[in-house]
GULOBA-397646 format. One record per residue: residue in three letters; x, y, z of N, C-alpha, C in turn. Coordinates in steps of 0.02 Angstrom, whole numbers, padded with zeros to 5 digits, always signed. Atoms other than C-alpha are relative to their C-alpha. Layout:
% GULOBA-397646
AlaXYZXYZXYZ
...
% end
This chain:
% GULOBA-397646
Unk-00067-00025+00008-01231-03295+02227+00046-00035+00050
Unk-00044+00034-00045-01090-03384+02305+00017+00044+00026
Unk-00048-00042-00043-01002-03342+02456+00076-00001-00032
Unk-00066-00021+00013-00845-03240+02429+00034+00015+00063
Unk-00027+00016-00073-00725-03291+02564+00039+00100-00009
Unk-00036-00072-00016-00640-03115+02643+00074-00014-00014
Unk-00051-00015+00001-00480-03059+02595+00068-00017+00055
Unk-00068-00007-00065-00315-03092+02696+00005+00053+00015
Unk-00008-00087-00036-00307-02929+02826+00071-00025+00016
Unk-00060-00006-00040-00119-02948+02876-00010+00046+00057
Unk+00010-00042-00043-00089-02869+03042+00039+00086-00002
Unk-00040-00051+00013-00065-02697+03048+00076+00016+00010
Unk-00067-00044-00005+00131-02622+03039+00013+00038+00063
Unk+00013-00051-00064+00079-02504+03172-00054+00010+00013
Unk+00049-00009-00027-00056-02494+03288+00002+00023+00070
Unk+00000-00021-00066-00088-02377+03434-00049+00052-00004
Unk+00067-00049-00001-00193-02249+03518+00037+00059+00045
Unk-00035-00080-00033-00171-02066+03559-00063+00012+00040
Unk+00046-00050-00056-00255-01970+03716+00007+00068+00000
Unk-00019-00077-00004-00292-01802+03688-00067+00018-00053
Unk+00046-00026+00028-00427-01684+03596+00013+00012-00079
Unk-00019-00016+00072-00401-01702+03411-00024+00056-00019
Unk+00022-00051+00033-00382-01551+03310+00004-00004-00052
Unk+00001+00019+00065-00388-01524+03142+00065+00086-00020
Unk-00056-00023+00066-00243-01441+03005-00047+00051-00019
Unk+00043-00065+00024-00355-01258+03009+00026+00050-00036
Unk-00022-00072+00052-00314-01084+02917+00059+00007+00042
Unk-00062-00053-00026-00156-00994+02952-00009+00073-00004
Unk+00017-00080+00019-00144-00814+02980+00079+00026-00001
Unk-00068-00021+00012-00001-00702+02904+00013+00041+00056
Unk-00034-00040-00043+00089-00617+03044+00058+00045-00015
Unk-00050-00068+00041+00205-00497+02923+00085-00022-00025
Unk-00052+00004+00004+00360-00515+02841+00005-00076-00023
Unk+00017+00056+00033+00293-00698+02735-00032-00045+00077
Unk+00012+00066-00076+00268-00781+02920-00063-00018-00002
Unk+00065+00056-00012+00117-00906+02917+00005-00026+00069
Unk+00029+00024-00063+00045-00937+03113-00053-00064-00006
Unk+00064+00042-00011-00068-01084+03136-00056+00039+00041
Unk+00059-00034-00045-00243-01008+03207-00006-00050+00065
Unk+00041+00026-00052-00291-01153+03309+00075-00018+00064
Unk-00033+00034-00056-00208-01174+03488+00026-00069+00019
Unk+00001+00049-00010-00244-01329+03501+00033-00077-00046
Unk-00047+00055+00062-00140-01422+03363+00061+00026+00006
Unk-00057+00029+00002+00019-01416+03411+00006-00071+00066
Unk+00003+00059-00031-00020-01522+03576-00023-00042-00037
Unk+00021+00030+00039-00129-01612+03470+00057-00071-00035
Unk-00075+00029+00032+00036-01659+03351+00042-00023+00047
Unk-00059+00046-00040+00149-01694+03511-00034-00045+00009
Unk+00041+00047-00035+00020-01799+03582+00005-00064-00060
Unk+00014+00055+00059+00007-01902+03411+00075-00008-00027
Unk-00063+00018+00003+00199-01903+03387+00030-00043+00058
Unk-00022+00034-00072+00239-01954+03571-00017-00093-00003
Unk+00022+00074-00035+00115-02103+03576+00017-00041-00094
Unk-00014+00042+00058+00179-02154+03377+00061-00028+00014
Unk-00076+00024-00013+00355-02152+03440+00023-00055+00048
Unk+00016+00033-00041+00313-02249+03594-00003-00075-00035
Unk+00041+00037+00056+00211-02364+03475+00073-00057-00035
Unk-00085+00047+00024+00385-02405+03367+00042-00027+00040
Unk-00055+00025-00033+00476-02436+03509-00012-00060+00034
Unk+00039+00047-00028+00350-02545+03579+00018-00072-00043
Unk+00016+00064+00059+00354-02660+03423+00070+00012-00020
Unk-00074+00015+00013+00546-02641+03400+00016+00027-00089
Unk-00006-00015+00079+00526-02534+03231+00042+00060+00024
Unk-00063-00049+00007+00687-02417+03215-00002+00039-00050
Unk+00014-00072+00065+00650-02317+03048-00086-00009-00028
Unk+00053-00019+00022+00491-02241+02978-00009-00016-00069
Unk+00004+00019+00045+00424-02323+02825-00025+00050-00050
Unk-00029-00047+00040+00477-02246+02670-00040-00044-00070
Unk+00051+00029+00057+00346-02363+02543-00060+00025-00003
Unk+00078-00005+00015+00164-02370+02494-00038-00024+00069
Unk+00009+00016-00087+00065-02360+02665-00085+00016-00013
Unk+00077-00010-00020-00114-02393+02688-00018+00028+00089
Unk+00037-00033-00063-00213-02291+02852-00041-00001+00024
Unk+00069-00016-00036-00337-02314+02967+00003+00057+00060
Unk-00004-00024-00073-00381-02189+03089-00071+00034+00004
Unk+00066-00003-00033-00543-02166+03192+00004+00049+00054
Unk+00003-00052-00065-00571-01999+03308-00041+00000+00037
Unk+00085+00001-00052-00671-02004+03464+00006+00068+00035
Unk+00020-00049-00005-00737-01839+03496-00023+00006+00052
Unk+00049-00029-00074-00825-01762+03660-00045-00059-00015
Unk+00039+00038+00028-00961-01862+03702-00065+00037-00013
Unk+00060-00037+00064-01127-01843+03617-00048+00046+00029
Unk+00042-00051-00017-01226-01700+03650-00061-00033+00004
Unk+00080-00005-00028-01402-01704+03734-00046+00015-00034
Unk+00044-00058+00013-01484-01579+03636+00006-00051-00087
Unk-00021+00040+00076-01546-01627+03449+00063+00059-00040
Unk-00054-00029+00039-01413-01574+03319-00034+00060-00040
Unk+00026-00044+00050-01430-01421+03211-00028-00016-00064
Unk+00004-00015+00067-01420-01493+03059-00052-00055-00008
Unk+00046+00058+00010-01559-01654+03097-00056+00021-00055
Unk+00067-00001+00028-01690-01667+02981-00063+00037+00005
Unk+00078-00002-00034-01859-01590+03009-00054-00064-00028
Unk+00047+00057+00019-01987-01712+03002+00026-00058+00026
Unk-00026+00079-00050-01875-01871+03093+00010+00032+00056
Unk-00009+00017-00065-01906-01907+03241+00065+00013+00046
Unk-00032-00004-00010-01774-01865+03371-00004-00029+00080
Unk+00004+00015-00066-01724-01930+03541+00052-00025+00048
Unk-00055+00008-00057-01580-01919+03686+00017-00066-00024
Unk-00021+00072+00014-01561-02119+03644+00018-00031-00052
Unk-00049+00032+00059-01518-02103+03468+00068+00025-00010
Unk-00071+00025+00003-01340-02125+03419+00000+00028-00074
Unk-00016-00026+00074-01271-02026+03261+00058+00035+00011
Unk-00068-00022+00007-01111-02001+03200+00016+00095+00023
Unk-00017-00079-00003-01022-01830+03228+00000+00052-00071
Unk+00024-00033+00073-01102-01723+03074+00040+00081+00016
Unk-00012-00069-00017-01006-01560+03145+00067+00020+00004
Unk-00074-00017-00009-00830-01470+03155+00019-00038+00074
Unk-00030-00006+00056-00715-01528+03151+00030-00048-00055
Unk+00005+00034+00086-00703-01574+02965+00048-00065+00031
Unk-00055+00053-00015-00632-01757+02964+00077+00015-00069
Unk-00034-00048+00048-00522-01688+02820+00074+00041+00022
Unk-00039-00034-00043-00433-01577+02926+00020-00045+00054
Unk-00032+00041-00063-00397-01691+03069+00044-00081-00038
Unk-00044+00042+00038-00318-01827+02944+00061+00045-00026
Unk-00059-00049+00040-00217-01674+02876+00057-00001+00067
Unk-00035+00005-00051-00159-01665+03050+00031-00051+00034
Unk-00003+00057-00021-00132-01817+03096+00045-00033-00034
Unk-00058+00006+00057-00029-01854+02939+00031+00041+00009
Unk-00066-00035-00008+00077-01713+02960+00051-00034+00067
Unk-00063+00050-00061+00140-01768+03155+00012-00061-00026
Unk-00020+00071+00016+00161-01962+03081+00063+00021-00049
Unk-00034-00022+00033+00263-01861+02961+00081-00022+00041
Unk-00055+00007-00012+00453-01921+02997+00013-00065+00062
Unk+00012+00047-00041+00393-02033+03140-00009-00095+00000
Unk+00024+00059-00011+00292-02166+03099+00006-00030-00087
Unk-00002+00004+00066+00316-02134+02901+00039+00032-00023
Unk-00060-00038+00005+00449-02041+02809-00048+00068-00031
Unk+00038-00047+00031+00321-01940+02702-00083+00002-00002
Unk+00059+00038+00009+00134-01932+02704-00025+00010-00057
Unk-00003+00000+00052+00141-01905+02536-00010-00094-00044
Unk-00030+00075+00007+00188-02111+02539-00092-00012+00022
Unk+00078+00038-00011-00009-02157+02598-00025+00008-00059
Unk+00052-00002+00074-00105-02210+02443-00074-00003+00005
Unk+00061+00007-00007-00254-02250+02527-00008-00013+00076
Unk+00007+00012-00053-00364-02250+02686-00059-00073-00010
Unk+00061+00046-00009-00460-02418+02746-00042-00004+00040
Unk+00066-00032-00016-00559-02313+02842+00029+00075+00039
Unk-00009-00046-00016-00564-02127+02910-00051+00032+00016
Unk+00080-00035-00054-00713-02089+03039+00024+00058+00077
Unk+00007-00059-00071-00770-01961+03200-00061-00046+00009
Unk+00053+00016-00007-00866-02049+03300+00002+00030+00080
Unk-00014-00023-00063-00922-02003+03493+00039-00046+00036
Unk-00034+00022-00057-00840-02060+03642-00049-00041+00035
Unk+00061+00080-00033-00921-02257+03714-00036+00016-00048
Unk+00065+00040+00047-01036-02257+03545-00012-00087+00017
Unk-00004+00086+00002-01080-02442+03573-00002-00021-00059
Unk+00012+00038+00070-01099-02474+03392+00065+00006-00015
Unk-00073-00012+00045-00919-02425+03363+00045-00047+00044
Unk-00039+00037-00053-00778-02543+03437+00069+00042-00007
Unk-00056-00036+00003-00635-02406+03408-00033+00058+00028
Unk+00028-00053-00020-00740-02279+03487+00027-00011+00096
Unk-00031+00024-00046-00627-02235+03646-00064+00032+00056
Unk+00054-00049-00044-00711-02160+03819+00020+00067+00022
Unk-00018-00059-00026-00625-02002+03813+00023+00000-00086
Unk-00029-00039+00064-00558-01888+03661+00056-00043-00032
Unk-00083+00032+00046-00407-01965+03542-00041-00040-00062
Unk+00006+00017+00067-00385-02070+03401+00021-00072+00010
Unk-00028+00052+00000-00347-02254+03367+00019-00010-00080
Unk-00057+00001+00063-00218-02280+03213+00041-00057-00025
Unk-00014+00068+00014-00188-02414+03120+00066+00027-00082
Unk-00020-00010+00067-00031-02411+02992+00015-00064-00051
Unk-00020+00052+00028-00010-02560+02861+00069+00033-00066
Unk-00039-00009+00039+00129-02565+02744-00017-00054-00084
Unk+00016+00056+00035+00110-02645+02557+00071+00007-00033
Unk-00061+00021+00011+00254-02738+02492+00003+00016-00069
Unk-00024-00049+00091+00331-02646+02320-00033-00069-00044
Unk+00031+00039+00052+00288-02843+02234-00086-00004+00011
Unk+00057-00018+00006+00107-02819+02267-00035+00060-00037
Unk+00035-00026+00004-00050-02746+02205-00057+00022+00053
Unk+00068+00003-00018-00173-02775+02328+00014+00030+00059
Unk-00018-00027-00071-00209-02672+02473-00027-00031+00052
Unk+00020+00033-00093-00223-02730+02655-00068+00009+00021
% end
């Protein structure tokens, strides 16, 4: 089979990294009178923290409005780092041992922390996140994995935004 040369990656649109404990876009609870509360504490810092360092981000790279097209997403969460103990949900029967390395199989959902994560980019870094058509990747991995090279040494996220141009098909 012949080699098939790789695609042109253009450079991302926006690229930066947030510090802080990602949360994830959890239940709401009604508090009376139609009012919807967010449950979790921890997502609204969360959202400043990932608004602050997007806004930063634009100003860095001299971008003045939030793109209002078709927007491809990367974004990679680094989580606590990796627990000691084996995982709940391992296998029985494989082998286990302090020195292996496995993704984060546990809350919280990556699902929810893209929900969140897209909402603060919301007005910022994008006009809608309605406008993302697709991600070209969306992981949890620990904190220093060596196999990962977006894997930071403390909690956050690294965020990559590309833009595709209205005469195109092909994504970034």
């Amino acid at each position: 089979m012949p080699h098939r040369p790789r695609p042109y990656r253009p450079r991302p649109w926006l690229e930066f990294v947030v510090h802080g404990q990602p949360a994830p876009q959890g239940s709401k609870k009604h508090v009376g009178n139609g009012v919807m509360v967010e449950m979790s504490k921890r997502l609204k810092p969360w959202r400043k923290a990932v608004s602050d360092a997007a806004a930063e981000a634009m100003a860095a790279a001299g971008r003045t409005a939030p793109l209002d097209g078709q927007i491809v997403a990367e974004m990679v969460f680094t989580l606590r780092s990796k627990p000691t103990s084996r995982p709940t949900w391992w296998p029985a029967g494989v082998p286990w041992s302090r020195r292996a390395w496995w993704l984060p199989a546990s809350t919280p959902d990556l699902s929810k922390l893209l929900r969140s994560t897209e909402d603060a980019l919301t007005g910022v870094a994008w006009a809608d996140d309605a406008r993302v058509v697709a991600y070209r990747r969306a992981a949890k991995v620990y904190a220093l994995d060596p196999r990962e090279p977006d894997a930071l040494p403390e909690p956050g996220a690294v965020i990559r935004v590309w833009e595709i141009p209205a005469a195109t098909e092909e994504i970034p």
